[in-house]
N, C-alpha and C positions, 0 to 999 in steps of 0.2 A: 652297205655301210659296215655290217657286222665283220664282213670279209676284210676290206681295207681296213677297218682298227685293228685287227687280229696281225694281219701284214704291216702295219706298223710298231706295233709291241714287238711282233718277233724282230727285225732291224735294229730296233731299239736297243732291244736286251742282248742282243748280238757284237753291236759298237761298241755297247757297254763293255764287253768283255776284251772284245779287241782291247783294249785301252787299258785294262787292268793288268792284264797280258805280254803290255808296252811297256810298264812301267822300269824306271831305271831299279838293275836290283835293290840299292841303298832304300830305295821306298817302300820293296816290296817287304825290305824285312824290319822296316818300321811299320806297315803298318802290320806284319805278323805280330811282331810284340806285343802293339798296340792290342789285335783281336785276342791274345791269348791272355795279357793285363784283363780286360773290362770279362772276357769270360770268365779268369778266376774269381775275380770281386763277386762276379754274377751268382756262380755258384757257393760262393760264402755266403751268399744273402745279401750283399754290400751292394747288388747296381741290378740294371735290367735285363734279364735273360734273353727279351724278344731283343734287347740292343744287340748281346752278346750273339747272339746266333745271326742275325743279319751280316756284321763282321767277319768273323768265322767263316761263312759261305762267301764272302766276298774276297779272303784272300783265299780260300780254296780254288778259287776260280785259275788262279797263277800260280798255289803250290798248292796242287791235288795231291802228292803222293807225299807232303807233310804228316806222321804221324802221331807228332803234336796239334795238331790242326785237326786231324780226325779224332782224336781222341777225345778234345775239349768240344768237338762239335756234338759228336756222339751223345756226352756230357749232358752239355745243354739240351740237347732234343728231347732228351731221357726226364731228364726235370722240367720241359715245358710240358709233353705229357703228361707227367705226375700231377701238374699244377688243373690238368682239365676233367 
């Protein structure tokens, strides 16, 4: 059973990508605004870092070589470890 949950997470998180990867450009770089918006508030203090970093990884998936994207991810990482 352990084996087939683990073979379905991975499919999963696999689709998942395809499909972020699908997206038509006009979304991909709305939702980059979007993750680069709630990461700056985040690290103002203003919103939630674990949001902000979920985001962030989520349009990296489709602009990996973003160095805005990296940069505010870096960011965030940096300040959720501080926070532990």
């Amino acid at each position: 059973m352990g084996y087939r949950s683990c073979e379905l997470l991975l499919v999963d998180t696999l689709r998942h990508g395809l499909v972020l990867r699908n997206l038509p450009e006009d979304e991909q770089m709305s939702r980059r605004k979007e993750a680069l918006r709630i990461a700056q508030r985040a690290l103002r203090g203003r919103g939630d870092l674990e949001r902000a970093f979920r985001r962030l990884r989520r349009v990296g998936v489709f602009l990996p070589e973003d160095e805005e994207i990296t940069e505010a991810l870096a960011a965030v990482e940096s300040r959720l470890a501080s926070q532990d």
